[in-house]
C-alpha positions in Angstrom: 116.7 162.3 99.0 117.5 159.2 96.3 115.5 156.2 96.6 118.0 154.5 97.8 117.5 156.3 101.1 113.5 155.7 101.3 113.5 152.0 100.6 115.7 149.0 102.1 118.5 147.8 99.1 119.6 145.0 98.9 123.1 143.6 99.0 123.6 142.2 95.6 122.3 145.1 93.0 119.4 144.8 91.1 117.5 146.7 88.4 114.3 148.1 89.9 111.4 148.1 87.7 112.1 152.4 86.9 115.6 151.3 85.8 115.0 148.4 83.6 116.2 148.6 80.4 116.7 146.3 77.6 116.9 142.5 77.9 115.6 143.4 81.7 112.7 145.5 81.0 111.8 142.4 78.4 112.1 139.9 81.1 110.0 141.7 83.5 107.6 142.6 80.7 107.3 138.7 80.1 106.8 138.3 84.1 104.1 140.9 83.6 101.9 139.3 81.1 101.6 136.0 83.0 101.1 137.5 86.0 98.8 140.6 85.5 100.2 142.7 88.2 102.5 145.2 87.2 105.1 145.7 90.6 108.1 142.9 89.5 108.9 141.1 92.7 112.2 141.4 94.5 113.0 137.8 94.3 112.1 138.2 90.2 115.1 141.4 90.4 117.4 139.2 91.9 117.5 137.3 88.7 118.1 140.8 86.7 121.8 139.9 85.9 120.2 136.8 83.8 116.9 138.0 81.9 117.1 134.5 79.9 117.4 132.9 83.2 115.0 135.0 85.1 112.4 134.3 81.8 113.4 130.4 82.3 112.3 131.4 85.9 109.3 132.7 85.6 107.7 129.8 83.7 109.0 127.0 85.7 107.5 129.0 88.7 104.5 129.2 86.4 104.5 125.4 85.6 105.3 123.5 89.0 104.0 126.2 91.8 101.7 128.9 90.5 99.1 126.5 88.9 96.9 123.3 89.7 99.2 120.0 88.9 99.1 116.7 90.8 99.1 118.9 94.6 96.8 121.7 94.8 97.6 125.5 94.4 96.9 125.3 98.4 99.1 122.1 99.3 102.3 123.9 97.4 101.6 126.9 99.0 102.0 125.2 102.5 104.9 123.2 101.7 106.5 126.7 99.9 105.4 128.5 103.4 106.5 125.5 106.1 110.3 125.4 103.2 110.8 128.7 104.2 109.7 128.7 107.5 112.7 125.5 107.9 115.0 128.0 105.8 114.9 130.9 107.4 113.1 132.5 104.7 111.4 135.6 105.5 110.8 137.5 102.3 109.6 133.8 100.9 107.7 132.9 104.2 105.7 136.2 104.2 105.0 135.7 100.6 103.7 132.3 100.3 102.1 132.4 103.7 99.9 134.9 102.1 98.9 133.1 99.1 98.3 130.1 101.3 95.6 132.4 102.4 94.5 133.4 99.3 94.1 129.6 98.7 91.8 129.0 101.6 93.8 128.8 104.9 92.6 130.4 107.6 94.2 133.1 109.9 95.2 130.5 112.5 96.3 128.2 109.7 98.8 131.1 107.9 100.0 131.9 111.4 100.9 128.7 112.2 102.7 128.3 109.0 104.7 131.9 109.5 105.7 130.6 113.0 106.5 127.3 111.6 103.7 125.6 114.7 102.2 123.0 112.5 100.6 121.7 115.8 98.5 124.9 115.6 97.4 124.3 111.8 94.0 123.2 110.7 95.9 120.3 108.8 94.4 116.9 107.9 96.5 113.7 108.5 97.9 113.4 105.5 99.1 116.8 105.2 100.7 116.5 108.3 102.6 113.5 107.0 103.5 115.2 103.7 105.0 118.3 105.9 106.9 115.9 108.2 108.3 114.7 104.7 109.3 118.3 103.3 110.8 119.1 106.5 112.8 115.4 106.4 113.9 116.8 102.7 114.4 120.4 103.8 117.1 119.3 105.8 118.4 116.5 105.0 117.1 114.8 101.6 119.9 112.1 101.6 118.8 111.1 104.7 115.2 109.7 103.1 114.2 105.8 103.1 111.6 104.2 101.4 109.9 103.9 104.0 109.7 107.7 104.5 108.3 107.8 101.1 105.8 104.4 101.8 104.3 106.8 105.1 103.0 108.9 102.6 102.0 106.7 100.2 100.3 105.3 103.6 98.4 108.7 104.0 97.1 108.3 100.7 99.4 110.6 98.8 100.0 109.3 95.3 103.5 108.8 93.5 103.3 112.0 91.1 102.2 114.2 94.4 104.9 112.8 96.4 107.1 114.0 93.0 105.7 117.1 93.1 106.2 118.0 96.4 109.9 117.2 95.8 110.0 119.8 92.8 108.8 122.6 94.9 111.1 121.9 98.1 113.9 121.8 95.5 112.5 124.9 94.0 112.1 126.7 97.3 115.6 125.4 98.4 116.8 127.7 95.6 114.4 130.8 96.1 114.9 130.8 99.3 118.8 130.9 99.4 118.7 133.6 96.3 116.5 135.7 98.4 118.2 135.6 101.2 121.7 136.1 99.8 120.8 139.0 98.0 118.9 140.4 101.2 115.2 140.8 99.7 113.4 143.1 101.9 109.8 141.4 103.3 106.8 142.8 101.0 104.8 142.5 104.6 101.9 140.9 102.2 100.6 139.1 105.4 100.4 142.5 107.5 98.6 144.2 104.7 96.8 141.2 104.2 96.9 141.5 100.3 99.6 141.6 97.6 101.1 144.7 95.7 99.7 145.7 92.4 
């Protein structure tokens, strides 16, 4: 039986960690050190074709999502959850809802984010303006006013936050269509309520 026929592939080939070689096994290396886990993620394969680009990858993710910065590790984890929730997301979703958990939602909270029922979500008032914003930029970013952007401003959300929160919808946008164009399988982190190695 080949491993092709135990594990879901995806629909755009990419170089599994076993089969890395190279530039590749480099890259993932690099993803490696700065993470401390040693499973490379699917959405981190996807970018096997580029290992400059997936590098590149890896510390922007670094940089805007995966560390403290003007939002909180737990307010980019929402809007990177409630992104794609709106994008129809579910490798992503499952991901980030998880680590929005990790940052201090609770169950009811996660849930509400994988089933995209903010209403249900242990949110304050200003982070239910900011996620009416990311979904007004999820789906239609030309559509924003000034005014959208003076509501948050309103709920006490300062300019380099509201700047922020741009960056990672924007980043997210991308993920989200990379993952689901190449078919990522779901790493069912919420299910097993904890991440691979």
């Amino acid at each position: 039986m080949t491993d092709l026929a135990t594990k879901p592939a995806t629909k755009i080939k990419v170089i599994e960690d076993a089969e890395a070689t190279g530039e590749v096994a480099e890259a993932y290396d690099y993803w490696r050190a700065s993470s401390g886990r040693t499973k490379v993620p699917g959405i981190l394969k996807c970018l096997s074709a580029r290992p400059d680009f997936l590098k590149q990858s890896v510390d922007f993710s670094n940089t805007i999502q995966f560390s403290e910065g003007y939002l909180t590790r737990r307010h980019k984890e929402m809007i990177g959850s409630y992104v794609s929730y709106l994008n129809s997301c579910p490798y992503c979703l499952d991901s980030h809802a998880f680590f929005l958990k990790v940052q201090g939602a609770d169950d009811q909270t996660m849930q509400a984010f994988v089933e995209g029922n903010l209403e249900k979500a242990d949110l304050t008032e200003a982070e239910r303006a900011l996620m009416k914003y990311v979904e007004l930029v999820s789906k239609a970013a030309y559509r924003t006013t000034p005014e959208d952007v003076q509501q948050l401003r309103d709920a006490g959300w300062k300019e380099e936050q509201i700047a922020e929160a741009v960056y990672i919808i924007a980043l997210f946008a991308m993920l989200n269509r990379i993952a689901n164009a190449f078919g990522v399988p779901v790493q069912n982190y919420v299910a097993m309520g904890r991440m691979t190695p």
